[in-house]
C-alpha positions in Angstrom: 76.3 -42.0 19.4 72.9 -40.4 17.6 73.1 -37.3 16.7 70.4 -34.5 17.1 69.4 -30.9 16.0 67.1 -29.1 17.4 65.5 -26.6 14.8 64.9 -24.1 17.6 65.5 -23.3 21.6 63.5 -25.5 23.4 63.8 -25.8 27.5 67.3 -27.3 28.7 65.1 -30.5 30.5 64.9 -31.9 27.4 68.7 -31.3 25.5 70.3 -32.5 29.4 68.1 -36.2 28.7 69.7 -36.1 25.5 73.5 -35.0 26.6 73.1 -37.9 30.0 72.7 -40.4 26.9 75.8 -39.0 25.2 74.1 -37.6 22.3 75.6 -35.3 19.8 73.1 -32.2 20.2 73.4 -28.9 17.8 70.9 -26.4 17.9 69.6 -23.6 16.0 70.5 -20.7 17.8 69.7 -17.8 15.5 66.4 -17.5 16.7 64.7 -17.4 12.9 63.3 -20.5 11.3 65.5 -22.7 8.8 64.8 -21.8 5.2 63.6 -25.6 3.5 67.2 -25.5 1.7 68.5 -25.4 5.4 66.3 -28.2 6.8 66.9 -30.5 4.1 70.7 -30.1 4.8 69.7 -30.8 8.5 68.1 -33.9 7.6 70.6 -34.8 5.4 73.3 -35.0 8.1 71.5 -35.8 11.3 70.0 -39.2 12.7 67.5 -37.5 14.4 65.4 -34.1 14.2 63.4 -32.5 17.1 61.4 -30.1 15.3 59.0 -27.2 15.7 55.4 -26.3 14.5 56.1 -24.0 12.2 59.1 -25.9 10.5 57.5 -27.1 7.5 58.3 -30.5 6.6 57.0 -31.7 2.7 58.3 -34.9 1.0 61.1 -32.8 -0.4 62.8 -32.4 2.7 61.9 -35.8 4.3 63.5 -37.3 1.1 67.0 -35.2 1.4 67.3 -38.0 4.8 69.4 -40.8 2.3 68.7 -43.2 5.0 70.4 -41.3 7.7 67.5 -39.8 9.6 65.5 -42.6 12.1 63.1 -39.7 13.9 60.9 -36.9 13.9 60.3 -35.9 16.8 57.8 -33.2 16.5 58.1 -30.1 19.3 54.1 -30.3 19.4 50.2 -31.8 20.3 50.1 -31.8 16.0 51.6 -32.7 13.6 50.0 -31.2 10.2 53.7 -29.6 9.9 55.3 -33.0 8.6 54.0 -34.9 5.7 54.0 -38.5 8.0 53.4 -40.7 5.1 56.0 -40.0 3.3 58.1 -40.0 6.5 56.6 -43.3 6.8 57.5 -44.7 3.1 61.2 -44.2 4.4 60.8 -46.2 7.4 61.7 -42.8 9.6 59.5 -42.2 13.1 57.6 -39.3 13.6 56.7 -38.3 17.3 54.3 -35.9 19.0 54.1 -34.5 22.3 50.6 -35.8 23.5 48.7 -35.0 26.6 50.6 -32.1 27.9 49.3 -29.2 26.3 45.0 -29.9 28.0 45.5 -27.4 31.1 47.3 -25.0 29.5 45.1 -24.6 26.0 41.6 -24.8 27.7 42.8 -22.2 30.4 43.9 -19.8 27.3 40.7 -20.3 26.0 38.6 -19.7 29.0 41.0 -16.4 29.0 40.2 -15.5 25.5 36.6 -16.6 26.6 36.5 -14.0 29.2 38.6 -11.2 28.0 35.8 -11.2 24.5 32.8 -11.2 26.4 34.3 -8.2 29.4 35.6 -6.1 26.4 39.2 -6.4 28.1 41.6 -5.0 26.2 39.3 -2.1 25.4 38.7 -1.1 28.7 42.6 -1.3 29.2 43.5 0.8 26.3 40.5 3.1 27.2 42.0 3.7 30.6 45.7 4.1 29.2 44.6 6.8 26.8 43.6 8.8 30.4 39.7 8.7 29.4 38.5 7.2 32.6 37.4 10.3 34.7 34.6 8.4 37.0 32.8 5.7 38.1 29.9 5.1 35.2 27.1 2.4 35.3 26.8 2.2 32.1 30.3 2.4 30.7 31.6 -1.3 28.7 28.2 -2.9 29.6 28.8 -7.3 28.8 27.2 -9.7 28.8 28.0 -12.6 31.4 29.4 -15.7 30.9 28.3 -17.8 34.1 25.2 -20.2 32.9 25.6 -19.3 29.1 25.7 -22.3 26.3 29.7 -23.0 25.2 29.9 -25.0 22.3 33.0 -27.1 21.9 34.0 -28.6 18.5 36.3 -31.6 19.0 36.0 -33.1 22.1 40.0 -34.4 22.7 41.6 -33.8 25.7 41.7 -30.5 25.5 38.1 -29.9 25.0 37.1 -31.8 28.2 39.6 -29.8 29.9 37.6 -26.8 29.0 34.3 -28.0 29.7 35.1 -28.8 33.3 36.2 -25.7 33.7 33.0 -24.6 32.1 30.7 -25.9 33.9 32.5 -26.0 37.5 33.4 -22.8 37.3 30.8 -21.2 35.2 28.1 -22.9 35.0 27.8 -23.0 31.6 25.7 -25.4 29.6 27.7 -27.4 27.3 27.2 -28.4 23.6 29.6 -31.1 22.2 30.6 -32.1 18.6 33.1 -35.0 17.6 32.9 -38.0 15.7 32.8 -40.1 18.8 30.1 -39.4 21.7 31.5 -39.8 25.4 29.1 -41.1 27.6 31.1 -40.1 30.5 31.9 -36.6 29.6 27.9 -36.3 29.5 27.2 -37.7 33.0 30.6 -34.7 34.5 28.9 -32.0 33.1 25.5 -33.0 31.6 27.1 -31.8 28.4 24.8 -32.5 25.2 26.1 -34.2 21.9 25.1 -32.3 19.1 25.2 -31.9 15.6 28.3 -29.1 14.5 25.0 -27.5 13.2 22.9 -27.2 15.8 26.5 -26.0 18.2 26.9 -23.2 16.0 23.1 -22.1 16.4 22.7 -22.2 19.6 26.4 -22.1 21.6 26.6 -18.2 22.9 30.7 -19.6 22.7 31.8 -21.7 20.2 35.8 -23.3 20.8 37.3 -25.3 18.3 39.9 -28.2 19.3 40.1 -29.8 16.4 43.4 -31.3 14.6 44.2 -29.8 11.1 43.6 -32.4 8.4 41.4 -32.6 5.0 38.3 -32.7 6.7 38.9 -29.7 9.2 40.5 -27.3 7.0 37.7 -24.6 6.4 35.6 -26.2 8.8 34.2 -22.7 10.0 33.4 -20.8 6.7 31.2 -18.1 5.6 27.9 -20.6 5.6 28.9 -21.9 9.2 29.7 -18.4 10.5 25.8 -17.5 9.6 24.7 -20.0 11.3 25.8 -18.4 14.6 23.8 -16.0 16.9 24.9 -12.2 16.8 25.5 -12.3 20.2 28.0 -15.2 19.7 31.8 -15.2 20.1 34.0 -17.8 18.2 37.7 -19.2 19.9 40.2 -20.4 18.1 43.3 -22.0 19.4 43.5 -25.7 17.7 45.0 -24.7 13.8 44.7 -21.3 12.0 43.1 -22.9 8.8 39.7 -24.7 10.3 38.7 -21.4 10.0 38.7 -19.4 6.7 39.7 -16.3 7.6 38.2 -13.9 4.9 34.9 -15.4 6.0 35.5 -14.7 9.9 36.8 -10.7 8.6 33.3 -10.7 6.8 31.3 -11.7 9.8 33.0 -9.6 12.4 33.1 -6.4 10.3 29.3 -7.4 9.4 28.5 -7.9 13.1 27.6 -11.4 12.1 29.0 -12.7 15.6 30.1 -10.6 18.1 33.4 -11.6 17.7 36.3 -13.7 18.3 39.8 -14.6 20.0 42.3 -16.1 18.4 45.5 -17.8 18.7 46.4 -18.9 15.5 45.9 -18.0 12.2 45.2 -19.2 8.6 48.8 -17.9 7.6 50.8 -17.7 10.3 52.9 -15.7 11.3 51.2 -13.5 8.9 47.9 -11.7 10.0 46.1 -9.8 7.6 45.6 -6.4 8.1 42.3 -6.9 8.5 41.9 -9.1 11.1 44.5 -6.4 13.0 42.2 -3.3 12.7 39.1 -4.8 13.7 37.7 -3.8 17.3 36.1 -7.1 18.3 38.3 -9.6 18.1 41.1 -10.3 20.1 44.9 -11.9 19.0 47.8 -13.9 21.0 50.8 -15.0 19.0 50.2 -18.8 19.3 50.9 -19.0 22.7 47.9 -21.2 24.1 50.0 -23.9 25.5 53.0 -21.3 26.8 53.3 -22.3 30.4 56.6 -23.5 32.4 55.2 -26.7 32.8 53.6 -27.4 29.3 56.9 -26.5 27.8 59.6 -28.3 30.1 56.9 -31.5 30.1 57.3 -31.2 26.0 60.7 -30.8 26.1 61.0 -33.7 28.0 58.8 -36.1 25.9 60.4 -34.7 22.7 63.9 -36.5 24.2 62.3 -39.3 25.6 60.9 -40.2 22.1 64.5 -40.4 20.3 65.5 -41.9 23.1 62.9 -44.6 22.9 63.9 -45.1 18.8 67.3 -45.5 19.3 67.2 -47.7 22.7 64.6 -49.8 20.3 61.3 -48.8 22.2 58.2 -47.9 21.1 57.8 -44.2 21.6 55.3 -42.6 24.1 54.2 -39.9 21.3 54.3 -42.2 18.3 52.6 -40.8 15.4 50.1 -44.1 14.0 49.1 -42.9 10.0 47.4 -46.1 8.4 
């Protein structure tokens, strides 16, 4: 029977699918990622790979397979951790985990959203440090969010996700940029389509749920980050490096924007210092799409897809690369 390692704990759902089939299933229990010496012996000895987002897989390791290795099946919405076409030019699968993540990201977001704009975690920290004494209207003064403009740059799943929540549950007006306009998204929530351009100027929000490739990396730079109102709060929980990071430190220390919430980062795991000291912007570890349900429904896709390969089957998260 196939054999599978898993380069990290993932929920049980998916290693019992795997175990009912008769699989041979190892997994990396040591909690730390595999060093690339370590994933290339991995994918030198397994037939199949479930693999996590922050496993980096270049042509060097893909090509340590020998033949051996019929699927990757990525533990994630992206993919911008494997090199695919080279995968590819070896004839091995790569998978994704699409469709699960939409609830879970956009109601991150709309936390991040909210927790910027009500100066949250300052107004936690200022209570813990025993400074709230009485009642004061005029202490942490925000803006609101109900009937503001949220921009939302890459209108996938994900994105409509948040602008429904946007605009049933807010109000908000909604600004829309992606290479394809949807009609129907328009007519739910009499969201315009827009120029990245004229989003940036006029969003009081701007979200970005965009995948990382060529043409996204940097997509929020210094230039873009002027463009936006100093009111303006920026959310970021598609890929760390759509935004360039130096440039974001120099607008929110500048009081370019307002500031920002992040979930990923340019570097990650590494956060510069920077970006750590700074009092108006706000950081999660990457955990946008942590719910029970996202997770077990990932887990279970992830085994479904090598399931799929070796049953012959066309995967449900088949990665397509032309």
């Amino acid at each position: 029977m196939p054999s599978v390692y898993i380069t990290g704990k993932i929920p049980e759902s998916g290693i019992i699918l795997l175990k009912k089939k008769g699989y041979q299933v190892d997994i990396n229990e040591s909690g730390k990622s595999l060093t690339k010496k370590e994933l290339s012996d991995v994918f030198a000895k397994y037939e199949a790979v479930i693999t996590l987002v922050f496993d980096k897989i270049d042509e060097d390791v893909i090509k340590s397979a020998k033949g051996n290795l019929k699927i990757i099946a990525n533990f994630a919405v992206g993919f911008d951790n494997i090199d695919v076409l080279a995968a590819k030019r070896r004839g091995i699968v790569v998978t994704n985990t699409p469709g699960v993540a939409s609830e879970s990201v956009a109601e991150h977001t709309m936390m991040l959203i909210l927790a910027c704009s009500k100066k949250l975690i300052e107004a936690d920290r200022y209570v813990r440090l025993g400074r709230f004494e009485q009642w004061d209207p005029l202490l942490f003064l925000s803006a609101g969010v109900s009937g503001k403009t949220i921009g939302i740059v890459g209108l996938g799943k994900i994105g409509k996700s948040i602008g429904k929540i946007a605009f049933a549950g807010f109000g908000m007006k909604i600004l829309y940029s992606d290479p394809v306009r949807s009609e129907d998204f328009e007519i739910l929530t009499e969201a315009k389509f827009t120029s990245l351009e004229i989003l940036l100027a006029e969003s009081d929000f701007v979200t970005l749920h965009v995948p990382l490739n060529k043409t996204t990396y940097h997509l929020i730079d210094k230039r873009k980050l002027a463009m936006m109102k100093e009111t303006a709060i920026l959310i970021n929980s598609s890929r760390g490096p759509v935004v360039a990071e130096q440039a974001l430190i120099w607008a929110l220390s500048e009081k370019v924007i307002a500031g920002a919430g992040l979930d990923v980062y340019e570097h990650e795991p590494h956060i510069v210092h920077d970006l750590k000291i700074l009092g108006n912007v706000i950081l999660t570890p990457h955990i946008a799409s942590a719910t029970y349900e996202t997770r077990e429904a990932m887990a279970k896709i992830a085994a479904e897809n090598i399931i799929d390969v070796f049953s012959g089957r066309t995967p449900f998260g088949l990665v397509k690369v032309d």
